[in-house]
C-alpha angles and dihedrals in degrees: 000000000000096000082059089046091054094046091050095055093039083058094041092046103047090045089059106040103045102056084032085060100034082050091046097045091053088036120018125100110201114194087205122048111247141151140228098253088056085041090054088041088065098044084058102041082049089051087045104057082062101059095062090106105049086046091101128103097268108008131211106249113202117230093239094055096135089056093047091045092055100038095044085048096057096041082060101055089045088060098027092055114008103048094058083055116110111270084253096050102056093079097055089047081043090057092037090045088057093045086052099050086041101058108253123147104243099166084072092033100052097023103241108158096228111174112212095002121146130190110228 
């Protein structure tokens, strides 16, 4: 069960936070200089702060995990990623973030040059 639940954030993780990255280093406009290690930092502080209360011995799973997994991921690479843009560039990785979850297929769109990278 947790070994499934590992694999599943690290897809949905890395589904979300490669394109997002590729997209932000060809369009994003950051005030303050920063990097994508401190980008991705952030993504993962943000999901963490989620996980307190499953940090005990034999946690309670709620029934609707896959749902929370995804949502919680992806608040956190909103605000990972997109709360540090510049103020102009959030609607454009608004508009990025929706084509991704929705399927699109923004390498092509954007052209981001991701080998190996699939939309789902």
């Amino acid at each position: 069960e947790i070994q499934k639940l590992r694999d599943q954030l690290y897809g949905e993780m890395n589904q979300l936070l490669t394109p997002t990255l590729a997209y932000l280093s060809h369009h994003g406009q950051f005030p303050v200089p920063t990097s994508e290690i401190g980008l991705v930092n952030s993504v993962l502080t943000i999901y963490d702060s989620f996980l307190v209360n499953y940090k005990v011995e034999e946690p309670t799973l709620p029934a609707n995990l896959d749902t929370l997994l995804l949502n919680r991921v992806l608040f956190a690479v909103i605000w990972g990623l997109g709360g540090p843009l510049h103020e102009s560039k959030r609607e454009g990785f608004s508009n990025f973030l929706i084509k991704l979850v929705h399927g699109a297929d923004v390498n092509k769109e954007y052209k981001l040059e991701l080998q190996n990278f699939e939309a789902k």
